[in-house]
C-alpha positions as CSV (number, residue, x, y, z in Angstrom):
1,X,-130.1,93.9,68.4
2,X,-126.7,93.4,70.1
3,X,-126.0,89.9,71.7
4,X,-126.3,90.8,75.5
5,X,-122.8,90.2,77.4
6,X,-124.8,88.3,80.5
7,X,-127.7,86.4,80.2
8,X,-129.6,85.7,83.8
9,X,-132.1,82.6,84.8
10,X,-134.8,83.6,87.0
11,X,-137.0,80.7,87.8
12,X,-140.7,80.8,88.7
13,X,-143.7,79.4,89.2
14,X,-146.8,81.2,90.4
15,X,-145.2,84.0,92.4
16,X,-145.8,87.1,90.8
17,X,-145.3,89.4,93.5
18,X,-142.0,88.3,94.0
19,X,-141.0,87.9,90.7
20,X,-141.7,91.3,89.9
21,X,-139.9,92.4,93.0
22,X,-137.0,90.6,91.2
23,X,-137.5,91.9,88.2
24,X,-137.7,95.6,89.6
25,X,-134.2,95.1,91.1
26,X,-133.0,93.9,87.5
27,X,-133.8,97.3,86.5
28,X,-131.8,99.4,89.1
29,X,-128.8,97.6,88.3
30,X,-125.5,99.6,87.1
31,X,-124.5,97.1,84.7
32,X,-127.2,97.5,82.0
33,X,-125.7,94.7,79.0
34,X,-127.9,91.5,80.1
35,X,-131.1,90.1,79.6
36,X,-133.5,87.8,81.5
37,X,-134.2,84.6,80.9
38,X,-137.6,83.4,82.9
39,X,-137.3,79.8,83.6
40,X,-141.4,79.0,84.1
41,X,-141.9,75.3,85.5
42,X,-145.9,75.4,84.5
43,X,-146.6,78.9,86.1
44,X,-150.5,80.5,85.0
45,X,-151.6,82.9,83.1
46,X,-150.8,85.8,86.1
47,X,-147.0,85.0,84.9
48,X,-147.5,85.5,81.3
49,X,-149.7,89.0,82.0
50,X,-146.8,90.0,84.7
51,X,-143.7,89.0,82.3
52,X,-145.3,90.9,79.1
53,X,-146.5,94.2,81.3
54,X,-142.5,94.5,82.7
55,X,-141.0,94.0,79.1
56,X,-142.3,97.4,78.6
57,X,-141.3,98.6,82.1
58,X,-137.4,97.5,81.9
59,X,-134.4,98.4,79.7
60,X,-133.5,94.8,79.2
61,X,-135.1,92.0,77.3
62,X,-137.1,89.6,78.8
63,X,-137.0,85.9,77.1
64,X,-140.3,83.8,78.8
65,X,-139.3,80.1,78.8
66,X,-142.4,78.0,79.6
67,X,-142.9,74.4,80.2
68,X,-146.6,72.6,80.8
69,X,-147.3,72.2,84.4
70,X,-145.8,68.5,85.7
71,X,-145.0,68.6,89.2
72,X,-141.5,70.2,89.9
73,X,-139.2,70.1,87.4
74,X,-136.9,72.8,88.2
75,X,-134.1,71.1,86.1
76,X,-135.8,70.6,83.2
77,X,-137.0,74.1,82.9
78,X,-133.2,74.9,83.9
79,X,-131.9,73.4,80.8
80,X,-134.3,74.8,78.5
81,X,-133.5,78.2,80.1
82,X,-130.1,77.7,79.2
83,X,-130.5,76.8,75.8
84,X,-132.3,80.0,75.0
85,X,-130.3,82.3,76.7
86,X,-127.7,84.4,74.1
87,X,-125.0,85.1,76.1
88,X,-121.8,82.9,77.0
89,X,-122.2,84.0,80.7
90,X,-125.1,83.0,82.5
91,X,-126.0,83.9,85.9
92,X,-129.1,81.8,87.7
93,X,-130.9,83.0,90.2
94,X,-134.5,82.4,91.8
95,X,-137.9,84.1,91.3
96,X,-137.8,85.6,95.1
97,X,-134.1,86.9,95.4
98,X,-134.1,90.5,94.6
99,X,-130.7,91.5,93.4
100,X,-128.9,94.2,94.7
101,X,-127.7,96.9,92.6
102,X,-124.5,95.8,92.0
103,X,-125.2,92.0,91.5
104,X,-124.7,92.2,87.5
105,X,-121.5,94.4,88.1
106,X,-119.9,92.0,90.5
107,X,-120.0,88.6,88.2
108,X,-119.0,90.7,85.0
109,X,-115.9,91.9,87.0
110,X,-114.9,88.7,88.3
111,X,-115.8,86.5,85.8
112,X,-112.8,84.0,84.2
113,X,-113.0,81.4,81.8
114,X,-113.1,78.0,83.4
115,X,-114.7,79.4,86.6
116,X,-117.7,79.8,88.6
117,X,-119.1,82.4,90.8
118,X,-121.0,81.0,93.7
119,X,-122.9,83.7,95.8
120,X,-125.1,83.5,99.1
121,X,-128.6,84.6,99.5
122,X,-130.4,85.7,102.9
123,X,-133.7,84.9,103.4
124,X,-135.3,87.9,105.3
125,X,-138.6,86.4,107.3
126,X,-142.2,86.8,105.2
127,X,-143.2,89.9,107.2
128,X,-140.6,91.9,106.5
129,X,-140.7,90.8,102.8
130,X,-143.7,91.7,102.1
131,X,-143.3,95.4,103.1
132,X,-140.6,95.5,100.7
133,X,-142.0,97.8,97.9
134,X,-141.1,98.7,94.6
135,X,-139.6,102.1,95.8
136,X,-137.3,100.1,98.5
137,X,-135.8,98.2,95.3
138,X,-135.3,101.7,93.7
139,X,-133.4,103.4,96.8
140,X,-131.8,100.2,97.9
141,X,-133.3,100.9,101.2
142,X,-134.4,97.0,101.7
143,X,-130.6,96.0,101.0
144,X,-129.7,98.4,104.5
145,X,-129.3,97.0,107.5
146,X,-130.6,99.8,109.8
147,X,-134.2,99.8,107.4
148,X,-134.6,96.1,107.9
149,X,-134.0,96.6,111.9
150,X,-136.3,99.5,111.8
151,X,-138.6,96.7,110.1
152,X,-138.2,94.5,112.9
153,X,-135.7,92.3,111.7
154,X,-134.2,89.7,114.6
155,X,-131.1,90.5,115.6
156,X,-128.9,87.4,114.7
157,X,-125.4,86.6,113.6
158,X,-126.4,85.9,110.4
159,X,-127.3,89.5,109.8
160,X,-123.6,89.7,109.1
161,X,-124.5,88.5,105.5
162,X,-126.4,91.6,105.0
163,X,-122.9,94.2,105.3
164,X,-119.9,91.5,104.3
165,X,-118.7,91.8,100.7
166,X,-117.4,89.1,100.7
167,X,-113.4,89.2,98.9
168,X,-114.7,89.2,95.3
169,X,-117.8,91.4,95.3
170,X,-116.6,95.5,95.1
């Protein structure tokens, strides 16, 4: 097997439903030459039945880094992530963020030696999450911001995250 060009971090610990929300939107993305690194800080058995039933869902590799339960220990997990990732790009990201379709796209195109990419999140409120289904992720619809207002999202400033670009991102 080929060395993937991007390796990506998703850390976890006990959220399964998100994580395979996250996982789903790993799959629709248009930049297929990555795999996923799961950084587990002590996460149960759910996690391990969850990360083994998607390997044969998805087009990419999934690599399951797991570290005994000990309170938070984001970092550590982190590191060992990182040292089991294959790729010389690595892109981290959390267990609840479900990536857009053109996430993986965006940081191969702007990626430069000696750099880093820093992107936002915005963190839509629990009700409106959990309607989010694995079809939404498919269609992109939960990434529109006429679906989330039709979801009931409040109408704030900060919806402006939801259609900027930003000047890197196509």
């Amino acid at each position: 097997m080929e060395i993937p060009k991007i390796s990506i971090i998703v850390s976890t610990y006990n959220a399964e439903e998100w994580l395979k929300k996250v996982l789903w939107g790993f799959e629709q993305q248009i930049f297929k030459d990555f795999e996923v690194v799961i950084a587990d800080d002590g996460s149960k058995e759910p996690t391990k039945i969850l990360l083994e039933e998607m390997a044969k869902k998805v087009h990419y590799p999934i690599v399951h880094v797991w570290q005994e339960d000990d309170g938070f220990q984001k970092s550590r997990i982190l590191n060992k992530a990182v040292t089991a990732c294959s790729a010389d790009y690595i892109i981290m990201t959390d267990g609840d963020c479900i990536p857009r379709e053109d996430f993986v796209q965006v940081h191969y195109i702007n990626k430069e030696p000696g750099y880093f990419i820093s992107g936002g999140y915005y963190m839509l409120p629990m009700n409106i999450s959990k309607l989010i289904t694995l079809e939404d992720i498919e269609k992109q619809r939960c990434f529109n911001i006429q679906w989330l207002k039709e979801k009931g999202i409040p109408q704030t400033f900060k919806n402006n995250k939801l259609t900027a670009r930003g000047i890197i991102s196509i």
